[in-house]
Residue, then its C-alpha position, 0 to 999 in steps of 0.5 A: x475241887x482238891x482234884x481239880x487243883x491237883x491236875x491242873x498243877x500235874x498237867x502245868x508241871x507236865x508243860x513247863x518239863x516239856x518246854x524245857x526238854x524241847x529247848x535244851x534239844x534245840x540248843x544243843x543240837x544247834x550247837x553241835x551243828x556248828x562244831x561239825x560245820x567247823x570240823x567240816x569247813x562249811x560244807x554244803x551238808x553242814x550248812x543244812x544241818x546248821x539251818x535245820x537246827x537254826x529253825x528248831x530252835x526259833x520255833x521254842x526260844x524265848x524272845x531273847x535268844x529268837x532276837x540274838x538267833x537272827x542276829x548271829x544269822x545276819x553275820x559273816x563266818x568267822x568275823x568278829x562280829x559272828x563270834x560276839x553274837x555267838x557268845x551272847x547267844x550262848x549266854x542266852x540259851x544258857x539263861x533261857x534252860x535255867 
């Protein structure tokens, strides 16, 4: 029975370690993305590479950061409605690797 406990407990540990790393490489892929989008003043490429990252991280987000992703999504660059979101998303991601 101990061995039973102890593998399911190794194996939920093994899970929730995964899920973390998976996350943390989506958000900070995802926010490097838009700081070479920036530094390429919205290239064709940066917006692939932003896109890419975008789903990425939908697929391991909690509900928050999946709401506040569509959110940002549905804004115009550079407003201040897209820098709001940002910020509030940021603040989600932040909350969601703790």
């Amino acid at each position: 029975m101990t061995a039973v406990v102890q593998s399911w407990l190794s194996l939920r540990a093994q899970t929730k370690n995964r899920s973390f790393q998976e996350r943390k490489e989506a958000y900070i892929g995802l926010l490097e993305s838009w700081v070479r989008q920036e530094n390429d003043n919205f290239s064709e490429t940066s917006l692939f590479d932003v896109g890419h990252w975008v789903l990425r991280a939908e697929l391991v987000a909690s509900a928050k950061v999946f709401s506040l992703l569509k959110m940002w999504q549905e804004t115009v660059p550079g407003s201040m409605e897209r820098k709001q979101t940002t910020d509030a998303l940021k603040a989600a991601m932040r909350q969601d690797l703790r």
